[in-house]
C-alpha positions in Angstrom: -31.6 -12.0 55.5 -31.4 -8.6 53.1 -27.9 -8.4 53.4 -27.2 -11.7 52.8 -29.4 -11.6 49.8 -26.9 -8.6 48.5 -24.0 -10.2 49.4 -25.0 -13.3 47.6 -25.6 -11.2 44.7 -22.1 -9.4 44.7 -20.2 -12.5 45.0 -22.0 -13.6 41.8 -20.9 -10.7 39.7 -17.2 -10.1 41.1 -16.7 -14.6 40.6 -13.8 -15.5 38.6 -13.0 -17.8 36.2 -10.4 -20.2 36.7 -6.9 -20.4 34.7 -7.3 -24.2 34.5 -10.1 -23.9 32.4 -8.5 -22.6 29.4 -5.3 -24.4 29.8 -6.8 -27.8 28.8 -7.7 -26.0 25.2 -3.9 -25.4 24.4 -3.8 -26.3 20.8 0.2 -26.3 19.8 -0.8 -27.4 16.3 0.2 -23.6 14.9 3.4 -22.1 16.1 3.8 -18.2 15.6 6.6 -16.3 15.6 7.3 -13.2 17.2 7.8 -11.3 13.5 4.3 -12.8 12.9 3.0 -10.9 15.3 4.8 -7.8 14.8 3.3 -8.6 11.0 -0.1 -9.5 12.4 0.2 -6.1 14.6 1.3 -3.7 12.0 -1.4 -4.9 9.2 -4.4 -4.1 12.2 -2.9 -1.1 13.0 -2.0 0.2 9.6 -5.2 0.0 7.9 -8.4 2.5 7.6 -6.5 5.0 10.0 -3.8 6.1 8.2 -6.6 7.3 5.1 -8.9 8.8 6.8 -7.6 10.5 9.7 -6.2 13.2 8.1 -9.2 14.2 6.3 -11.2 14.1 10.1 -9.0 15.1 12.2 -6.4 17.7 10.4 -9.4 19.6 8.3 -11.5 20.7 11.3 -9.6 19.6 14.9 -6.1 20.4 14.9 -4.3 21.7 11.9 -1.2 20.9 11.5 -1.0 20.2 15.1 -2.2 16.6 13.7 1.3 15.7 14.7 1.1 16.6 17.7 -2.2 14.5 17.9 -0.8 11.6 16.8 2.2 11.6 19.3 0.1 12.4 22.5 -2.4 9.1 20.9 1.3 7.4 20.4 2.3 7.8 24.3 -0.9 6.8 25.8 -1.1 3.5 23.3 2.4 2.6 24.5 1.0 2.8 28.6 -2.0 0.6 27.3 0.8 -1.9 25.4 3.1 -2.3 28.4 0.1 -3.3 30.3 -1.3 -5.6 28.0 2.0 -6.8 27.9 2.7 -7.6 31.6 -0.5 -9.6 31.9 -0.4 -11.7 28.7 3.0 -12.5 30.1 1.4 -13.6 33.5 -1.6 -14.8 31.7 -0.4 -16.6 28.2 -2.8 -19.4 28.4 -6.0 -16.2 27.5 -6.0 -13.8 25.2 -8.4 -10.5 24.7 -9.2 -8.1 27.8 -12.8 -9.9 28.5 -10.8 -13.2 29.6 -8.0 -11.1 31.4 -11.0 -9.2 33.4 -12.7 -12.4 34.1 -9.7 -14.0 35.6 -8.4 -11.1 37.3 -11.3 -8.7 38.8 -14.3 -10.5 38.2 -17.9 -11.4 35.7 -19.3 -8.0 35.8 -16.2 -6.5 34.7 -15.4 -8.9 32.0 -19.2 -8.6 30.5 -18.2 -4.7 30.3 -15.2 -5.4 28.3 -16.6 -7.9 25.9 -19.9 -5.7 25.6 -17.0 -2.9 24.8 -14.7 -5.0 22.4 -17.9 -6.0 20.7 -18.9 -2.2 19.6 -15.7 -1.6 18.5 -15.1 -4.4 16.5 -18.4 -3.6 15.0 -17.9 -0.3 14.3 -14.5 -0.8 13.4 -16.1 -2.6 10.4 -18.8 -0.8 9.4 -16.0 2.3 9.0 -13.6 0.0 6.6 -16.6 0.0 4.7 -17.7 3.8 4.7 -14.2 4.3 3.6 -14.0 2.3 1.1 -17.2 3.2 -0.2 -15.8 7.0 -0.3 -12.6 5.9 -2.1 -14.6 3.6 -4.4 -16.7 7.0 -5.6 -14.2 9.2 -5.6 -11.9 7.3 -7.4 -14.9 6.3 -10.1 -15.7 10.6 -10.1 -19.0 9.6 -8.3 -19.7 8.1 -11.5 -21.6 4.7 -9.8 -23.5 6.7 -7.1 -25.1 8.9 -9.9 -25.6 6.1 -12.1 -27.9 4.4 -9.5 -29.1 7.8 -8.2 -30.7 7.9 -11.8 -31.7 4.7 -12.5 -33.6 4.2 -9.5 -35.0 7.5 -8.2 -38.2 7.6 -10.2 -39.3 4.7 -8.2 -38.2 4.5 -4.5 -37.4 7.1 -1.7 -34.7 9.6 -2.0 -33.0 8.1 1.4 -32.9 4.8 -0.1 -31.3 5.8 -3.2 -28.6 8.2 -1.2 -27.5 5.1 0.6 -28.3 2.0 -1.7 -24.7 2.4 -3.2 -23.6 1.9 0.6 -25.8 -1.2 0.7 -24.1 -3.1 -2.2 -20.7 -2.1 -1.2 -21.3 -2.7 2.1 -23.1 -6.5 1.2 -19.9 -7.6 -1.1 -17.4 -6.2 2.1 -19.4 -8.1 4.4 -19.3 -11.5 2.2 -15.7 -11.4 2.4 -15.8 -11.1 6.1 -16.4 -14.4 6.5 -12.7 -16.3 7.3 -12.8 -18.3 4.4 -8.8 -18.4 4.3 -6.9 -20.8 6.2 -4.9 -19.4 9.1 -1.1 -20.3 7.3 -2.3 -18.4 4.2 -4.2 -15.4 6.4 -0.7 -15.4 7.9 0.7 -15.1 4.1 -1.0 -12.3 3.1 -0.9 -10.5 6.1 3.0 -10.3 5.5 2.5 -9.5 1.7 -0.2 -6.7 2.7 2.1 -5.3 5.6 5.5 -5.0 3.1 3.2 -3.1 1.0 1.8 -1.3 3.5 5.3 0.1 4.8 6.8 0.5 1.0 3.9 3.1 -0.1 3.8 5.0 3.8 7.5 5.2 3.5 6.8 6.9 0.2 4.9 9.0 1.1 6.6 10.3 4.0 9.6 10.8 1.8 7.3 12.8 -0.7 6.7 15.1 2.1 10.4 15.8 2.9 11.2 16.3 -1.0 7.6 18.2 -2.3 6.6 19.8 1.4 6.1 23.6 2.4 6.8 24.5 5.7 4.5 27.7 5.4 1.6 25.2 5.6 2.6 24.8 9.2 2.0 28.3 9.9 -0.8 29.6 7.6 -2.5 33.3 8.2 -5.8 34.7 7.4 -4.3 36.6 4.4 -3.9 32.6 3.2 -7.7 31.5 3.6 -8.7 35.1 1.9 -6.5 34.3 -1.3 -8.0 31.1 -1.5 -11.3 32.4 -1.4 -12.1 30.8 1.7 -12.7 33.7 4.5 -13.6 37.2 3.6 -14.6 38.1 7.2 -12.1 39.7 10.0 -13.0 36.1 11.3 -11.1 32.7 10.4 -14.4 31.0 12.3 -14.1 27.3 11.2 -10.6 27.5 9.6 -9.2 28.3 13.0 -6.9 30.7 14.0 -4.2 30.0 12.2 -0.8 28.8 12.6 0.5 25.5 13.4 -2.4 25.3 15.9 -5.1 26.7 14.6 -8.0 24.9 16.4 -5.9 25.5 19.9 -5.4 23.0 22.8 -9.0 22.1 22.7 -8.1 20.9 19.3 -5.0 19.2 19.9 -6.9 16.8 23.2 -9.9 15.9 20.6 -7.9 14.8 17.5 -5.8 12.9 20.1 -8.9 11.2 20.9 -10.0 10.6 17.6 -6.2 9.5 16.6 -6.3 6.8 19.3 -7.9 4.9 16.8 -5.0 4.9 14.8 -2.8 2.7 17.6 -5.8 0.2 17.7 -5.3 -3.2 16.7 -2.0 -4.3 19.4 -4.9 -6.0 21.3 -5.0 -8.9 18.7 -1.9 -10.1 19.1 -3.2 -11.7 22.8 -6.4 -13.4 21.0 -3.4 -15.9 19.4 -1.5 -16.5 22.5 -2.2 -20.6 22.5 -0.7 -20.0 18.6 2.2 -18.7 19.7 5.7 -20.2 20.1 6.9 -18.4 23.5 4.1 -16.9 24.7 5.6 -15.0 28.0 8.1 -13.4 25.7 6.7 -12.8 22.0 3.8 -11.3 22.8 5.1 -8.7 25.3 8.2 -7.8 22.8 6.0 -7.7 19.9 3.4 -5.1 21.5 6.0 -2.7 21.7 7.9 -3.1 18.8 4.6 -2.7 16.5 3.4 0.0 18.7 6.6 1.9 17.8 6.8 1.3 14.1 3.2 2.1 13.9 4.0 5.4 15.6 6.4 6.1 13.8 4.4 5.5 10.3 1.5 8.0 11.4 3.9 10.7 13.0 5.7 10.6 9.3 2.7 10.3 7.2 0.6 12.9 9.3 3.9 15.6 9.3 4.2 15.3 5.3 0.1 15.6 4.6 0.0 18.7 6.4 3.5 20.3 5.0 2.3 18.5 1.6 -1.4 20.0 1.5 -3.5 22.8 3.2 -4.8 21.1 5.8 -8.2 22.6 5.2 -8.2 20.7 1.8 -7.5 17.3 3.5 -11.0 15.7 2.8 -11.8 12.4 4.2 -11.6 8.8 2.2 -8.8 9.1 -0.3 -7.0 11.4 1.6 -3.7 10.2 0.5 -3.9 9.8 -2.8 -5.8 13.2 -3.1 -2.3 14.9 -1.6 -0.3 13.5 -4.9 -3.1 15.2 -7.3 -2.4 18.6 -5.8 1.1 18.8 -6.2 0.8 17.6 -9.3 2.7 13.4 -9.4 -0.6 11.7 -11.1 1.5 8.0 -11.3 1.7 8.4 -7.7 -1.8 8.9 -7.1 -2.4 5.5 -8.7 -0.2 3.7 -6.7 -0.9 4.9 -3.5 -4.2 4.0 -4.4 -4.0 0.4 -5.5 -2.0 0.2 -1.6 -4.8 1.6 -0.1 -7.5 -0.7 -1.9 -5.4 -3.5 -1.0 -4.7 -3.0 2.2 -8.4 -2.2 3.6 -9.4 -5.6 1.1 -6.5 -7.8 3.0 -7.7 -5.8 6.5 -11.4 -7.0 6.3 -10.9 -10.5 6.0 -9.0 -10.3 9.5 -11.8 -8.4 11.0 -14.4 -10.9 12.5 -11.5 -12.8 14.3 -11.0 -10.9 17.2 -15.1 -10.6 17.5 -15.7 -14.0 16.5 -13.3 -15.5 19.2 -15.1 -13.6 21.8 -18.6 -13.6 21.0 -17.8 -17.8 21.2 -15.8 -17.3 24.4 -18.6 -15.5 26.3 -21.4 -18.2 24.5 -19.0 -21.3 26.0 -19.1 -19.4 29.5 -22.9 -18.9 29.1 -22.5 -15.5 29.4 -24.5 -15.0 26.0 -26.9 -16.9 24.3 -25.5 -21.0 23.1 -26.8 -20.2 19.6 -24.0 -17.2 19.0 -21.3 -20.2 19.5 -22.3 -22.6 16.4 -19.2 -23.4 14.4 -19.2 -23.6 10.9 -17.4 -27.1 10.2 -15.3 -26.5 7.8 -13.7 -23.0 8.7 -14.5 -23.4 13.0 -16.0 -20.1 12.2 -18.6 -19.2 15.0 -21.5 -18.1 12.1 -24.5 -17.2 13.6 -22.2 -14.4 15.1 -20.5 -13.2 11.9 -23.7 -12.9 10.3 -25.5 -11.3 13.7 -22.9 -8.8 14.1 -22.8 -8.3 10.3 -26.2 -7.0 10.1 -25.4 -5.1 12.9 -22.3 -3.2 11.5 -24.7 -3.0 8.2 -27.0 -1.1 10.5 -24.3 1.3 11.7 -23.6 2.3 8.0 -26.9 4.0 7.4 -27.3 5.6 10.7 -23.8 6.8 11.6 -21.3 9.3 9.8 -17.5 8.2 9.5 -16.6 10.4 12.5 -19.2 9.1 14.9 -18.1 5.1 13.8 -14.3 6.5 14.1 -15.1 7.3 17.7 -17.2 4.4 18.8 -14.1 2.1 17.5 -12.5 4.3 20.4 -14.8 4.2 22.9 -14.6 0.6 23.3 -11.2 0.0 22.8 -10.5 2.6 25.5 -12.6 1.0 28.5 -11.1 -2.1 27.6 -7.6 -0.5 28.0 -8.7 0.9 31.2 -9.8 -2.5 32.8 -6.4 -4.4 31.5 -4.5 -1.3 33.5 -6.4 -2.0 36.5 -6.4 -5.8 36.1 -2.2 -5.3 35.8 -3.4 -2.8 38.9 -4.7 -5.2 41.1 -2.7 -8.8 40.0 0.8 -7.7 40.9 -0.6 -7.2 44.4 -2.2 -10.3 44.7 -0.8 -14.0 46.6 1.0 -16.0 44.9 -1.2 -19.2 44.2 -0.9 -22.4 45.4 -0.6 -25.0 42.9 -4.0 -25.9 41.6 -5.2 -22.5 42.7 -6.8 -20.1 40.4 -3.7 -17.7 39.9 -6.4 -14.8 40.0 -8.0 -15.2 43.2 -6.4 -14.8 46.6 -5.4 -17.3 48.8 -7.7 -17.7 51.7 -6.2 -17.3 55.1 -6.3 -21.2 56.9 -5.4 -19.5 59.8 -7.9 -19.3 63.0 -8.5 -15.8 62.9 -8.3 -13.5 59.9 -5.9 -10.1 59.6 -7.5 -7.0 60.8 -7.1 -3.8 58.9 -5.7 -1.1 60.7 -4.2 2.6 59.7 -0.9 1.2 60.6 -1.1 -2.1 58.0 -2.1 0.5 55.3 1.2 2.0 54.9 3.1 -0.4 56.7 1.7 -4.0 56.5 4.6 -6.0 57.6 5.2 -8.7 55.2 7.7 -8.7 52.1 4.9 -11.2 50.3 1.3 -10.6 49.1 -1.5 -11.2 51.8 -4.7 -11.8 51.5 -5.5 -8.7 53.5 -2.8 -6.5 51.7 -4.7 -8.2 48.1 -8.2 -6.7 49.2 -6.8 -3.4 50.0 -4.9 -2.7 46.8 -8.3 -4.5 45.2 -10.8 -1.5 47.3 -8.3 1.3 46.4 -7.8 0.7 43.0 -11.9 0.3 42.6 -12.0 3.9 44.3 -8.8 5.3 42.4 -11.0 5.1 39.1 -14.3 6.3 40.4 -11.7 9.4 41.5 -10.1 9.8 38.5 -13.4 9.4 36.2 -14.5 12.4 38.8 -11.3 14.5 38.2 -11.6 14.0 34.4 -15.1 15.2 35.2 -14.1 18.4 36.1 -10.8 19.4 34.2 -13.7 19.4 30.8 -14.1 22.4 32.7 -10.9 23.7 32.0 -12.0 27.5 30.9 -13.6 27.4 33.8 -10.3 26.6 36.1 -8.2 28.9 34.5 -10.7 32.0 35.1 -9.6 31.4 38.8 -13.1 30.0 40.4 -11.5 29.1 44.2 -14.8 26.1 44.1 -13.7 24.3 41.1 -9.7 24.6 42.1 -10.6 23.7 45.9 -12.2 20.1 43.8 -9.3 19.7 41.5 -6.7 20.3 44.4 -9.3 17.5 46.8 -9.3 14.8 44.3 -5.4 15.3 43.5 -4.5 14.8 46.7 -7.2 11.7 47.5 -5.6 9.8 44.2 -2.3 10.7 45.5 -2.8 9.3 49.0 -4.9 5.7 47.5 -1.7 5.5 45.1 0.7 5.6 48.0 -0.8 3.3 50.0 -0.9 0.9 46.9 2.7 1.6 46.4 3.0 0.5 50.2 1.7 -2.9 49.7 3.8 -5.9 48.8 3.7 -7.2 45.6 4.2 -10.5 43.8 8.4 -11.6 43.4 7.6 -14.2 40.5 9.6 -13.3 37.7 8.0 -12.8 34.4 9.8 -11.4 31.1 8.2 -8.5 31.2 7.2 -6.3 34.1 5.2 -2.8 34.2 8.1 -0.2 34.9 6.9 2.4 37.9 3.9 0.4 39.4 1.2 1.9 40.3 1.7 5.2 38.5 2.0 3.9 34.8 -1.0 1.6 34.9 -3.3 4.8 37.2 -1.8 7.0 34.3 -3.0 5.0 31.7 -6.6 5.0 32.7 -6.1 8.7 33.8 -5.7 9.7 29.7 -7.9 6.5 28.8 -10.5 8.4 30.5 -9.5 12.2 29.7 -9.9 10.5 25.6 -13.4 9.1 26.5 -14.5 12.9 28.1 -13.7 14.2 24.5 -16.0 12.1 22.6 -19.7 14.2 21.9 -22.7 13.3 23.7 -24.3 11.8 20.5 -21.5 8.9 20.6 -22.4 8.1 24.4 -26.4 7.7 23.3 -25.4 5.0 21.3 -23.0 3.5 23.9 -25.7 3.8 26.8 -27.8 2.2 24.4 -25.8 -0.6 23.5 -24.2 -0.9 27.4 -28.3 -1.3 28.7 -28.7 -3.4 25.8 -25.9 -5.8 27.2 -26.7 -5.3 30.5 -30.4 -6.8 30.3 -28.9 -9.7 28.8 -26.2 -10.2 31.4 -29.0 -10.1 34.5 -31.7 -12.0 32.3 -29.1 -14.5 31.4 -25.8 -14.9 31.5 -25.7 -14.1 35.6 -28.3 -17.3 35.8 -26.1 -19.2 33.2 -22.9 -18.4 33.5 -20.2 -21.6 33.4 -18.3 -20.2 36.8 -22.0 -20.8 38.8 
């Protein structure tokens, strides 16, 4: 009676939704092209990042090695986009990773995600807003923060008054959240924004070329004692010098916090039912942003460093602070005006992506019916914008710009991670019967159902998918993560590896060899021969190499970002079993 009690309970949280569902919600009035969402893309990816990256990441992670940051962050986006573009191909009737994990591996996994996507939309936010706050003061001289400083000090707290500034910035960013453009002229602007976008980068990457000093690559400690900024034997936070100062350490955690850059691909799958040809726009258009966007930052990020010191790289107006040192003034003001108008044009496409799934997991009755009420004449879900407004609002006062640039990352990267492993586990799934849910298995009629053996592992007889062959790939894919969470686990131990310990090798060398043997009997299993426009090249190892760096990026983020994320995951968790598990549309 117990274990049928558990087993009840399991099949409730692995359930699926089916496709058929969401195909009945097709709506072909808008018709997007694959340019608009290369242009849709580019303006997400293209926005906060690119201004304040430099001033985190470069002045106290990796040097000049910021580069090098960006290109390592480049590589692992571009595993994450080829699988996000294999199952939106397969898929192109969903869009976001919580309705790709809830067709494909089940409830549990697709509350994660959403709980996931939800924080980093959030924080994503709240950190357009710290930046623009800094900009906003630098560029006034500080002049309005001291103005209310004075004004007000005599007669409230000293906390209030260091943040009220934030407050009435952060109240007029979060009024303009709110949609209230229609999607052709969103769709406008967004092309405006993005020309202008491109036009000032590629200016300032060819500012770099013309005004930049390659001894800024390779700076020595008789550098930061001219300056007056080390008069010890020690360089101590400056680094060590040279083009990687802060050393490989350095390099793996600004490629962590850089992933943030590359964010923003995910959007284009939220507009699949807008788009045109689904199976191949979205798919083309992932990559192509994904490599302009890489492009942008590696140019950008090269000519800050070879423009600038990277020790005076200071976050918010990092950009326009480079043009002030080396002396071209008109071209501070113009990079600026970009920059205002790009994170202005960026926050009125930010509670999209949120909205649309905070009113996906409300219609499924995964949340609560009230987060779903639409605002008539904009079909804006508004009880969420302003819920999750106050919440991002929240995040200002209590967060600094690096901890809300790694939350954004956090979430985006286990989302990545569950869209590998749904790509993971669908390829080696049945083909569906028609009417069948294209996620789930088909059920063996037969009399008697397959028994696993050793031999069916590696060798299990059928060109086709099985239902057998599906639940094998399905268990070692499940373990393959727990593995490589484990091995990631233990390679932040890396001083400790290369001092020789035999214990902590023998474990690196045990879980290579476990992940090797679950991938090869994956690799052994048949998998699905319907065409699709675009495929993952090298199944499984792209897809268990994308998680494998997904989770090496989460292992860099400090323990005061995973508070907050435990916090937020019980949070979402206790709603889940209270309930969405009791509610939920699939029951």
């Amino acid at each position: 009676m117990l274990c049928q009690t558990f087993r009840r309970f399991g099949q409730k949280l692995v359930r699926r939704l089916p496709m058929e569902h969401q195909e009945a919600e097709t709506d072909t009035a808008i018709s997007l092209s694959t340019l608009d969402l290369v242009v849709l893309s580019i303006d997400q990816m293209l926005g906060a990042g690119v201004y304040v990256l430099a001033g985190e990441v470069a002045s106290n992670q990796a040097g000049p090695s910021f580069v090098i940051c960006f290109l390592v962050a480049g590589l692992s986006s571009i595993l994450a986009g080829l699988c996000y573009a294999e199952i939106s191909a397969r898929i192109p009737h969903y869009g976001t990773a919580y309705l790709y994990s809830y067709v494909t591996i089940g409830e549990i996994w697709a509350f994660i995600t959403a709980w996931s996507l939800i924080i980093s939309y959030v924080a994503d936010t709240a950190m357009v807003v710290w930046t623009w706050h800094l900009a906003f003061n630098y560029l006034r001289e500080n002049q309005f923060s001291q103005a209310l400083h004075e004004s007000i000090a005599p007669h409230v707290s000293r906390v209030l008054t260091e943040y009220l500034d934030f407050f009435v910035v952060g109240l007029v960013l979060f009024l303009m959240e709110l949609p209230i453009l229609r999607k052709s002229h969103f769709l406008l602007v967004s092309r405006v924004v993005t020309v202008v976008k491109l036009l000032i980068l590629s200016f300032v990457i060819i500012s770099g070329f013309i005004k930049g000093d390659l001894h800024n690559w390779k700076l020595t400690e008789e550098d930061y004692i001219k300056a007056g900024l080390n008069e010890t034997s020690s360089l101590g936070p400056l680094g060590s010098g040279g083009f990687v100062p802060f050393g490989f350490e350095g390099i793996l955690r600004g490629a962590a916090t850089c992933f943030y850059a590359f964010i923003g691909f995910d959007n284009i799958v939220t507009r699949a039912k807008e788009v045109q040809n689904p199976q191949r726009s979205i798919p083309m258009s992932i990559v192509v942003s994904l490599f302009i966007c890489f492009l942008v930052y590696f140019g950008v990020s090269a000519s800050l460093t070879l423009m600038m010191p990277y020790y005076k790289l200071q976050p918010g107006n990092t950009l326009p602070e480079t043009f002030l040192h080396i002396g071209w003034a008109p071209a501070y003001y113009v990079v600026t005006f970009g920059f205002f108008c790009s994170l202005s044009a960026l926050i009125l496409g930010f509670m999209l992506p949120i909205n649309q799934v905070i009113y996906k997991m409300a219609m499924h009755g995964l949340l609560f019916p009230v987060l779903a009420w639409i605002h008539t004449g904009t079909y804006t879900p508004i009880m969420a914008a302003v819920v999750f407004g106050i919440v991002a609002a929240m995040m200002i006062f209590f967060f600094k710009l690096t901890d809300l640039l790694d939350l954004r990352s956090v979430g985006s990267l286990i989302s990545y991670s569950l869209v590998a492993l749904c790509v993971l586990i669908l390829r080696y799934q049945p083909e569906v019967k028609k009417g069948g849910n294209e996620a789930e298995m088909q059920e063996d009629n037969g009399p008697a159902a397959q028994k696993l053996t050793l031999r069916k592992l590696l060798f299990p007889g059928s060109s086709t998918p099985t239902p057998l062959s599906g639940r094998v790939v399905y268990v070692c894919s499940s373990l393959l993560v727990l593995l490589l969470i484990l091995l990631c686990l233990v390679l932040i131990q890396w001083p400790v590896l290369f001092s020789g310990d035999p214990v902590w090798i023998s474990v690196v060398v045990m879980l290579l060899v476990l992940i090797t043997g679950l991938t090869g009997i994956i690799w052994r299993q048949p998998q699905r021969s319907s065409p699709l426009y675009f495929k993952v090249p090298a199944l499984p190892i792209l897809p268990v190499l994308s998680i494998f760096v997904n989770v090496c990026f989460m292992m860099q983020m400090t323990t005061g970002i995973w508070t907050p994320v435990s916090i937020w995951m019980l949070i979402g968790f206790a709603t889940y079993f209270a309930y969405g598990i009791q509610q939920s549309l699939v029951a």
